[in-house]
Structure formats: C-alpha cells, structure tokens
N, CA, C and O atoms as CSV, one atom per row, in Angstrom:
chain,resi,resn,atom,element,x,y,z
A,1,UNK,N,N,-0.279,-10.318,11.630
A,1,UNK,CA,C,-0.975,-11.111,10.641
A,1,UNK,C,C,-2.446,-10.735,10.585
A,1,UNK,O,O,-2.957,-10.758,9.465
A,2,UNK,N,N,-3.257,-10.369,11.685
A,2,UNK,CA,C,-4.536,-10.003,11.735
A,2,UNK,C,C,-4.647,-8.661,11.033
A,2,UNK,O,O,-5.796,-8.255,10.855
A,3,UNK,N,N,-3.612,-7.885,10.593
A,3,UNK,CA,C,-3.991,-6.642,9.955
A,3,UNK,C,C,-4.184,-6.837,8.702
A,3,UNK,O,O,-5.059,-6.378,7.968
A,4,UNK,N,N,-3.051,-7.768,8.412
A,4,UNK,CA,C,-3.235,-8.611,7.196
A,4,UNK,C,C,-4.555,-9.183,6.339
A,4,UNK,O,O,-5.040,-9.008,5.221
A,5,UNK,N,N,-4.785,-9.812,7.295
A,5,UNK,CA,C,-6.406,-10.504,7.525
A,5,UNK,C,C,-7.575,-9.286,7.085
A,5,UNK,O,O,-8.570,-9.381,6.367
A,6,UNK,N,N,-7.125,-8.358,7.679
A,6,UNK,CA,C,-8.741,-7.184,7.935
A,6,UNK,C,C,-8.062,-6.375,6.481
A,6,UNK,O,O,-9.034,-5.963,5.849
A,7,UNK,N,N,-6.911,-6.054,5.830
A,7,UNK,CA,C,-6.855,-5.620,5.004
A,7,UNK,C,C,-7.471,-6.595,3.585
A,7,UNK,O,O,-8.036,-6.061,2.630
A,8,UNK,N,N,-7.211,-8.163,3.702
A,8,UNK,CA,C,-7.478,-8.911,2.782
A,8,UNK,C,C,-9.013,-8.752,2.807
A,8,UNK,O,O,-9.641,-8.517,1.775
A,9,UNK,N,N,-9.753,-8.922,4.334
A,9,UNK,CA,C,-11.190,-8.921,3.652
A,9,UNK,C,C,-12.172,-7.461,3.077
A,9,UNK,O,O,-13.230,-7.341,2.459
A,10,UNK,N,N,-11.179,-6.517,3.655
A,10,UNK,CA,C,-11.719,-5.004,2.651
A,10,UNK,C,C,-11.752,-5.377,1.403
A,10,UNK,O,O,-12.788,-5.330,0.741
A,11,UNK,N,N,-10.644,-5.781,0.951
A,11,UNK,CA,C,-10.145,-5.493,-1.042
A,11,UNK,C,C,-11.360,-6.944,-1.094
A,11,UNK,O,O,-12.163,-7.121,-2.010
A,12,UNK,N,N,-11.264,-7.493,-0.343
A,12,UNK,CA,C,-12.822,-8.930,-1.427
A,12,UNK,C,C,-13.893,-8.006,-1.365
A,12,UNK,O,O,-14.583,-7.911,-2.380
A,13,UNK,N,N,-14.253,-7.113,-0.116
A,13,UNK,CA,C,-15.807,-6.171,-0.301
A,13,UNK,C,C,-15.827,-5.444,-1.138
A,13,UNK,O,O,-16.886,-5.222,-1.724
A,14,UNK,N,N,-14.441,-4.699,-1.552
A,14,UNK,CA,C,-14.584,-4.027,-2.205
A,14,UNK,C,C,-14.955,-4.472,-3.556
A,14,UNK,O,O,-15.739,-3.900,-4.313
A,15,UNK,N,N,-14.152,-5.812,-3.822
A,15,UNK,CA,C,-14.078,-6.326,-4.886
A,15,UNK,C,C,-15.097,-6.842,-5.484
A,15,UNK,O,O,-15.073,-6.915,-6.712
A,16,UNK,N,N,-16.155,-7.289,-4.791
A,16,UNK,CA,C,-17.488,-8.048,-4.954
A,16,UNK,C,C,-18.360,-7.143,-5.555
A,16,UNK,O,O,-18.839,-6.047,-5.261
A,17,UNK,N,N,-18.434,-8.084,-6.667
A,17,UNK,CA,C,-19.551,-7.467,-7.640
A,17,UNK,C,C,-20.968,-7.344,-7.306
A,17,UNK,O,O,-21.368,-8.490,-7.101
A,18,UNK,N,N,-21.916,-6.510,-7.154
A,18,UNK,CA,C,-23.073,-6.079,-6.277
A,18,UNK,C,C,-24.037,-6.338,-7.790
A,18,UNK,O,O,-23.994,-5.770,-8.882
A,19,UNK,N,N,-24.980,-7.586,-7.200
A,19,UNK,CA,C,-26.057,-7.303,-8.490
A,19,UNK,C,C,-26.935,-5.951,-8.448
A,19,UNK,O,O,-27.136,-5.179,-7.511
A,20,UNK,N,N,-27.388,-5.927,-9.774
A,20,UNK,CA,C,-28.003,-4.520,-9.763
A,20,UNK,C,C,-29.557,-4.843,-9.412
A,20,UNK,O,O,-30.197,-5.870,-9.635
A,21,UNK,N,N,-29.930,-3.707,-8.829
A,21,UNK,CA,C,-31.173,-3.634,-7.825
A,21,UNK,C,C,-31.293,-3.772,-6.244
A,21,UNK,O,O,-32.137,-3.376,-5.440
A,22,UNK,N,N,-30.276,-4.391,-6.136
A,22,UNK,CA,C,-29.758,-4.729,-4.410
A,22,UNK,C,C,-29.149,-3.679,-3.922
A,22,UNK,O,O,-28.581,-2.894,-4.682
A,23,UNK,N,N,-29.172,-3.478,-2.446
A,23,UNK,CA,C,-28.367,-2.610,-1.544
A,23,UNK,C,C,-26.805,-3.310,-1.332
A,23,UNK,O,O,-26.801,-3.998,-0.311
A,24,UNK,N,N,-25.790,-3.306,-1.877
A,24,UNK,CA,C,-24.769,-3.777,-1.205
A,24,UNK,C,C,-24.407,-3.737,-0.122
A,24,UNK,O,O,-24.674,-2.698,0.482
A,25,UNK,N,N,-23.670,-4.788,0.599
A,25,UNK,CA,C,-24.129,-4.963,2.045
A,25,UNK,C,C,-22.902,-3.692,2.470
A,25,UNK,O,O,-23.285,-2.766,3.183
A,26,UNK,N,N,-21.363,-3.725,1.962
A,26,UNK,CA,C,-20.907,-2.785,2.381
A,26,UNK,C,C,-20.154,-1.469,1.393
A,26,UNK,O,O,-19.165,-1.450,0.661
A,27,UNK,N,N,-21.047,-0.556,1.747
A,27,UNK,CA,C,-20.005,0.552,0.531
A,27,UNK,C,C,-19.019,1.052,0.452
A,27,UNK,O,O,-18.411,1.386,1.469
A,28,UNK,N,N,-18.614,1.233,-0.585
A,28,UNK,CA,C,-17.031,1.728,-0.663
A,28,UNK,C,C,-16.747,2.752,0.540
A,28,UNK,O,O,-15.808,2.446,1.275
A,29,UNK,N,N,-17.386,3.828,0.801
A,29,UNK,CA,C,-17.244,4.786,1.967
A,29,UNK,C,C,-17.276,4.033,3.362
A,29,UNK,O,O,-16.524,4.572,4.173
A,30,UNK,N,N,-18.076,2.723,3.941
A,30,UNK,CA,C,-17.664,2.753,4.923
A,30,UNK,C,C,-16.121,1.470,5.117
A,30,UNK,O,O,-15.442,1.320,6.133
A,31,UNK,N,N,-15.962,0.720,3.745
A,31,UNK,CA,C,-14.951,0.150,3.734
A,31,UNK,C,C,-13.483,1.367,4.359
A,31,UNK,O,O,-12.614,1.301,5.229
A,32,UNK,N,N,-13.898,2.360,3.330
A,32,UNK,CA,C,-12.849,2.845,3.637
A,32,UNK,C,C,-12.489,3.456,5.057
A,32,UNK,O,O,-11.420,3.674,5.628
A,33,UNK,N,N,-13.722,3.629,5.365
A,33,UNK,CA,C,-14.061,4.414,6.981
A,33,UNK,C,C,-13.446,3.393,7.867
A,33,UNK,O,O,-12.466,3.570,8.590
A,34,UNK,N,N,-14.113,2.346,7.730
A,34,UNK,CA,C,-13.688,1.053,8.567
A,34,UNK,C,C,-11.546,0.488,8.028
A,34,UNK,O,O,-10.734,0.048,8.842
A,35,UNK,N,N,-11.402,0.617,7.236
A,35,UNK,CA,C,-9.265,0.875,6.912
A,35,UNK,C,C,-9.323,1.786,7.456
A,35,UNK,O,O,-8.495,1.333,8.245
A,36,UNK,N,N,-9.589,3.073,7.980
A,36,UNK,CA,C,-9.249,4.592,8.667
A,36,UNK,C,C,-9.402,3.981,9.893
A,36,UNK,O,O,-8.316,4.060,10.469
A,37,UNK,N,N,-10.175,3.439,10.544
A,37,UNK,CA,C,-10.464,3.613,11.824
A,37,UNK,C,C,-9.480,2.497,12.470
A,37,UNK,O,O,-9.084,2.611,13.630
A,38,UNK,N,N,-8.924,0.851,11.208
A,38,UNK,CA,C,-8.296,0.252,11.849
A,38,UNK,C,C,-7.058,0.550,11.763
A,38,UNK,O,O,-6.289,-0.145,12.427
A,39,UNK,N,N,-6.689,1.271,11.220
A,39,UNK,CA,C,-4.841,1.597,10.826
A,39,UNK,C,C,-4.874,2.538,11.888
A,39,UNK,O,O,-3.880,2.505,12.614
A,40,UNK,N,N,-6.217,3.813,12.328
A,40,UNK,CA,C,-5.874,4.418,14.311
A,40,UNK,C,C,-5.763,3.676,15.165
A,40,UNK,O,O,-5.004,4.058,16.055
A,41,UNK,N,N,-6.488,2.139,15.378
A,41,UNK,CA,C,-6.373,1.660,15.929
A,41,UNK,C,C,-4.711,1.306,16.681
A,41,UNK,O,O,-4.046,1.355,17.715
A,42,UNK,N,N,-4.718,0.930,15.221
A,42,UNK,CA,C,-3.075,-0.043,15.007
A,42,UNK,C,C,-1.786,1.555,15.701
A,42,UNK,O,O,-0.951,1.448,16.599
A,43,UNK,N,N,-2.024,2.497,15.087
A,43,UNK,CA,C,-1.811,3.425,15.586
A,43,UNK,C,C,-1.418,3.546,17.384
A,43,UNK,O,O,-0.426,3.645,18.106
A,44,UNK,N,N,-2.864,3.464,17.492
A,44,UNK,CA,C,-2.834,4.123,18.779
A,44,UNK,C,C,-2.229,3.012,19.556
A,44,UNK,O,O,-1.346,3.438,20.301
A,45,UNK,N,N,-2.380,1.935,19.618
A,45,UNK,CA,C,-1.817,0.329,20.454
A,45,UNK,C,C,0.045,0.754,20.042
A,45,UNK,O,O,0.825,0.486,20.956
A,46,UNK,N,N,0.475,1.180,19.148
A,46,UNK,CA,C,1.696,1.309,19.061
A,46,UNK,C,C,2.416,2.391,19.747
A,46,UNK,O,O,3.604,2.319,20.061
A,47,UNK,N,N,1.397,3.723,20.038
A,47,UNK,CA,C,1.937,4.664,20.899
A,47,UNK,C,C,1.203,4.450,22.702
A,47,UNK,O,O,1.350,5.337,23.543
A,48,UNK,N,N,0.706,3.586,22.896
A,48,UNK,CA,C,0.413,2.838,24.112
A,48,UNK,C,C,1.518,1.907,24.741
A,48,UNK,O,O,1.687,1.826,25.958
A,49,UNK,N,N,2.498,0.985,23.504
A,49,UNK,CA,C,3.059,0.503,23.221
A,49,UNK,C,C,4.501,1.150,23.721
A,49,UNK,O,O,5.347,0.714,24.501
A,50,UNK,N,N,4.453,1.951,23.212
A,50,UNK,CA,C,5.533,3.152,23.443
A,50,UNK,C,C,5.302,3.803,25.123
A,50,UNK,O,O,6.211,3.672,25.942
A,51,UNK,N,N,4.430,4.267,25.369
A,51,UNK,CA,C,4.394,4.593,26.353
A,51,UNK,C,C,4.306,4.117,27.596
A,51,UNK,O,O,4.407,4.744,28.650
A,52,UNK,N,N,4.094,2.878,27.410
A,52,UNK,CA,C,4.239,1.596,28.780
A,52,UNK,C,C,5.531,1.429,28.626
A,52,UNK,O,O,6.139,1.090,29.640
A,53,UNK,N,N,6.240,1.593,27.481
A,53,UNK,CA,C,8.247,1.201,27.868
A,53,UNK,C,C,8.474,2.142,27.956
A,53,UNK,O,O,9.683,2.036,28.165
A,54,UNK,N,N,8.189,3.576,27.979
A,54,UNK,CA,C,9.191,4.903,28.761
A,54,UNK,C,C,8.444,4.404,30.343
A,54,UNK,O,O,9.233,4.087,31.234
A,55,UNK,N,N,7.398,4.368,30.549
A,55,UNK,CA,C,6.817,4.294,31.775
A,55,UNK,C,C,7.454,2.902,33.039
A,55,UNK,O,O,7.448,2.844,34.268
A,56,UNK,N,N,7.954,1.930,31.921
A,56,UNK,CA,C,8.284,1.093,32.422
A,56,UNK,C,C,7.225,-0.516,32.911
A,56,UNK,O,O,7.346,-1.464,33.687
A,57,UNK,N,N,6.557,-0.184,32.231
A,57,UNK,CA,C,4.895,-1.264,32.380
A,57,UNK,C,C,5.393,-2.161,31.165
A,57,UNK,O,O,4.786,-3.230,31.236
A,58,UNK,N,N,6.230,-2.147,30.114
A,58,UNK,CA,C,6.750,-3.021,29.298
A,58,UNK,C,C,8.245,-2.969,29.337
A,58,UNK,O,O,9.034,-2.034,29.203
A,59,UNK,N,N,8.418,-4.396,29.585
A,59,UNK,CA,C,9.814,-4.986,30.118
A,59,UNK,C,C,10.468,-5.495,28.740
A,59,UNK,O,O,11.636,-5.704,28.413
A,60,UNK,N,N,9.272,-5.607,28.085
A,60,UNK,CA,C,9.899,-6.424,26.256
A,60,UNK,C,C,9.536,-5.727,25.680
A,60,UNK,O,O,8.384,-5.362,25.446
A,61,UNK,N,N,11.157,-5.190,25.105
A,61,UNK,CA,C,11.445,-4.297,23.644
A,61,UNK,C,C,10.771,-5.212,22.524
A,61,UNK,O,O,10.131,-4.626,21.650
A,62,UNK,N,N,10.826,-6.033,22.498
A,62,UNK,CA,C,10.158,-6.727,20.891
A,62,UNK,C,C,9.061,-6.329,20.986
A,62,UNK,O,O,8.872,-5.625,19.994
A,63,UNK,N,N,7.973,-6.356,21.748
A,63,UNK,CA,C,6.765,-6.267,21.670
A,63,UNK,C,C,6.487,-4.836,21.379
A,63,UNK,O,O,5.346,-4.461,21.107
A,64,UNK,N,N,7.499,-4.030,21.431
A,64,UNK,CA,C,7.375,-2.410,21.440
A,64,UNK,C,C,7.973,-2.509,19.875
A,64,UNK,O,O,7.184,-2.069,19.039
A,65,UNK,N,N,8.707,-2.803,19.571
A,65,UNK,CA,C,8.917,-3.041,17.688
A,65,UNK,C,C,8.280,-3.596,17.052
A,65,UNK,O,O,8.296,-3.316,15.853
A,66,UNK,N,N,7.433,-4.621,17.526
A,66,UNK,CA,C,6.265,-5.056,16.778
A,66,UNK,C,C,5.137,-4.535,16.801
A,66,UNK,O,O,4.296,-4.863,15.964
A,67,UNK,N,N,4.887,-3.647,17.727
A,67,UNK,CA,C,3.642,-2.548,17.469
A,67,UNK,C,C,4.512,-1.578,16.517
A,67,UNK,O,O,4.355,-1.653,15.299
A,68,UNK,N,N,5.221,-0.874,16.950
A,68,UNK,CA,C,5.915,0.064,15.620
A,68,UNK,C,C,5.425,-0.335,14.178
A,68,UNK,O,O,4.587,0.157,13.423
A,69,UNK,N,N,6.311,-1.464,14.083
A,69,UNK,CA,C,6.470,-2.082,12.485
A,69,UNK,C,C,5.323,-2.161,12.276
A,69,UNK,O,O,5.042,-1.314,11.428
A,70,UNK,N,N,3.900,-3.082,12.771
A,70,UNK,CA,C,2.683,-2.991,12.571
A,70,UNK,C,C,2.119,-1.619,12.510
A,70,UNK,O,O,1.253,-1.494,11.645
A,71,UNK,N,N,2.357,-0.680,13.128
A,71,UNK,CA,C,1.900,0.844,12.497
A,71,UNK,C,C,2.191,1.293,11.578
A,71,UNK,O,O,1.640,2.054,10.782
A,72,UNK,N,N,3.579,0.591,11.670
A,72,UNK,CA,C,4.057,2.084,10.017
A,72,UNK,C,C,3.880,0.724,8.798
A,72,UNK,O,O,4.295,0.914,7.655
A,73,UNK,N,N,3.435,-0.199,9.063
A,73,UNK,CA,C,3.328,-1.085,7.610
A,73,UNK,C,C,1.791,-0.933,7.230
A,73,UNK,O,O,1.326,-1.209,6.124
A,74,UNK,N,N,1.104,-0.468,8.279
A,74,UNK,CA,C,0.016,-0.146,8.026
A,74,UNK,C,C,-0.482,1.277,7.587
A,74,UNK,O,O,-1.515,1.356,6.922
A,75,UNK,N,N,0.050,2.135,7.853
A,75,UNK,CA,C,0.325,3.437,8.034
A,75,UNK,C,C,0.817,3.066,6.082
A,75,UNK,O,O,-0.033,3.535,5.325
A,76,UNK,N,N,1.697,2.524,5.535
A,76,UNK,CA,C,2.332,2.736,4.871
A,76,UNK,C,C,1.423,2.109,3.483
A,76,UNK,O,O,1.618,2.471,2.322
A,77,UNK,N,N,0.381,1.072,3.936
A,77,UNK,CA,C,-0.517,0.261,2.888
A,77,UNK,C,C,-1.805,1.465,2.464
A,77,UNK,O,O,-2.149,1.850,1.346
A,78,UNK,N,N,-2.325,1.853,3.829
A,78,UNK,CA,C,-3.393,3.103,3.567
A,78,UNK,C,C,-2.824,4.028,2.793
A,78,UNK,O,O,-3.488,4.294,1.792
A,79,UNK,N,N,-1.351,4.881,2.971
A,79,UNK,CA,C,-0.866,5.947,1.748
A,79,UNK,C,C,-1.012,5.443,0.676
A,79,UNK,O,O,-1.655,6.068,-0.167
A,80,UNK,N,N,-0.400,4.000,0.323
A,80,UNK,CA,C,-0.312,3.268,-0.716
A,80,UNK,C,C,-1.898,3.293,-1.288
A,80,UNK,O,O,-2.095,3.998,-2.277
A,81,UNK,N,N,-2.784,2.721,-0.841
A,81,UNK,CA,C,-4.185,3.205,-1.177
A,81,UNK,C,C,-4.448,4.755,-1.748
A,81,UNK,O,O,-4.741,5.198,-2.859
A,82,UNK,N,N,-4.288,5.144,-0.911
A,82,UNK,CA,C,-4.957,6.552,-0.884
A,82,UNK,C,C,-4.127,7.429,-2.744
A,82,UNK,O,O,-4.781,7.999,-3.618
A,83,UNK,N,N,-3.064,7.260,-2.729
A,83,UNK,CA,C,-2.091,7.062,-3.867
A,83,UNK,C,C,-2.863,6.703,-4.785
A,83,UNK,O,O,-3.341,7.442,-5.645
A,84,UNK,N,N,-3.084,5.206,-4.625
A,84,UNK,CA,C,-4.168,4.647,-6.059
A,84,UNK,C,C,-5.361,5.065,-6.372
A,84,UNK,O,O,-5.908,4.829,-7.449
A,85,UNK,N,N,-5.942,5.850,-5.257
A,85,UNK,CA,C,-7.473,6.146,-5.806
A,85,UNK,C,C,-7.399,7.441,-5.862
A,85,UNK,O,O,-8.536,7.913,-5.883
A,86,UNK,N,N,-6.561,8.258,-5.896
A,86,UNK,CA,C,-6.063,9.791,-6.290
A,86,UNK,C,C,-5.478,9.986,-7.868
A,86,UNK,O,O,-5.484,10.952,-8.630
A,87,UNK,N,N,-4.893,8.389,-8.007
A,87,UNK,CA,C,-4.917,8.573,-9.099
A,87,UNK,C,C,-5.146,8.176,-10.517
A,87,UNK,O,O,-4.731,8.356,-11.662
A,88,UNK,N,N,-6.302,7.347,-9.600
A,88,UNK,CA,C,-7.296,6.863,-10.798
A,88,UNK,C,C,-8.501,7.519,-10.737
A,88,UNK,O,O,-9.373,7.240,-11.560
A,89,UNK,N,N,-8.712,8.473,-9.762
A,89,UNK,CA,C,-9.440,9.826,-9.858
A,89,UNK,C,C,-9.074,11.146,-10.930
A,89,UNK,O,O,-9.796,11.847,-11.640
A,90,UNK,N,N,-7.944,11.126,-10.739
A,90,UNK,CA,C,-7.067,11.919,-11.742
A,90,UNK,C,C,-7.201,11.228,-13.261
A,90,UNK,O,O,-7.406,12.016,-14.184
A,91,UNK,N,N,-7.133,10.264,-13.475
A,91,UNK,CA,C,-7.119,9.227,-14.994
A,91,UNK,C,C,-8.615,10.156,-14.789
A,91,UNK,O,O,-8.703,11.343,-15.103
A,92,UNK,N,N,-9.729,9.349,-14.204
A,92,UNK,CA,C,-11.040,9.527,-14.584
A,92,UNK,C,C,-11.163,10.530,-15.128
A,92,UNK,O,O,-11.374,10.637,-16.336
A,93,UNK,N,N,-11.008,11.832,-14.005
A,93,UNK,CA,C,-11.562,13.085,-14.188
A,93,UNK,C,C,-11.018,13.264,-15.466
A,93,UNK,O,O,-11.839,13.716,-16.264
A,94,UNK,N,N,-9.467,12.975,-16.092
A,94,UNK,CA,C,-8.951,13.750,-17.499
A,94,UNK,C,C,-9.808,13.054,-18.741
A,94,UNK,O,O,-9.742,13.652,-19.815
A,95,UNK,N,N,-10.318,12.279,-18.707
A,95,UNK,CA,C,-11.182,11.508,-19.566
A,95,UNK,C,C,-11.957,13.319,-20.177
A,95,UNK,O,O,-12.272,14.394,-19.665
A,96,UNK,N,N,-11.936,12.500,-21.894
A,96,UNK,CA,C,-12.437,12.964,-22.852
A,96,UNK,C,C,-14.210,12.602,-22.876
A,96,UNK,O,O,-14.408,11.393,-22.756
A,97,UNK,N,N,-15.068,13.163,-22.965
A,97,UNK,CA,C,-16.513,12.242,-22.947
A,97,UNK,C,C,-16.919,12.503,-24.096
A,97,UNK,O,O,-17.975,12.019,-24.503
C-alpha cells in the first residue's frame, strides 16, 4: 500500500500547477528520478527477499510473494509510465507548427 501512497503523491507533483515566476518546488526530472530510485528500491527488498528464503533467514513464503508481487506491480506501473511519455513525446514531436 505504501508504494501506492509514493506513486499517488508523484502524479499530485506532477500534477500541480506551478505559478509563473516561481521555482517549483519539485521538477518533473527529479519526480521521475525519485519513481526510478523507488521501484530499485522495491526491487532490491524483493531480491533480498529472495535471498534470505534460499539462505533460509525467511521461514515465510508469503512474505517472499509479497515482495515479488510488490516488484513486478511496480516494475510494471513505471513501464506503464515510461509508455505514456514516449508517447506523447512521439504525438508532440509529429506536430505540424
């Protein structure tokens, strides 16, 4: 649910309309920097995850499928992103001026 959470408050920064003349507090580049760095996160806790149950340091399989599923649903929202702004880069760029 907390990925949930950190994905909902990107799309409001992103979303927030910045009056003109001001520095916006966060820019699109490090929003996105900051989704990159938490979906490694989520990442890496899932192959930690993994590797304490071959090792035997995790006794509960659920907790080893719920890091999974939390990686690849996250894993799977960033493509989903990355998708939309490739191709509303693509719309842009074909624009007539």
């Amino acid at each position: 649910m907390n990925e949930i959470q950190i994905i909902g408050d990107i799309s409001q920064k992103i979303a927030e309309p910045q009056p003109s003349g001001k520095k916006p507090g966060v820019s699109f580049e490090d929003a996105i920097k900051d989704a990159l760095k938490d979906v490694s996160q989520i990442q890496n806790d899932a192959e930690k995850a993994i590797q304490g149950f071959a090792n035997g340091d995790v006794k509960d399989i659920q907790t080893v499928v719920v890091a999974m599923e939390k990686a690849d649903l996250s894993l799977q929202t960033l493509l989903s992103v990355r998708n939309r702004l490739i191709s509303a880069y693509q719309q842009i760029s074909s624009m007539q001026v």
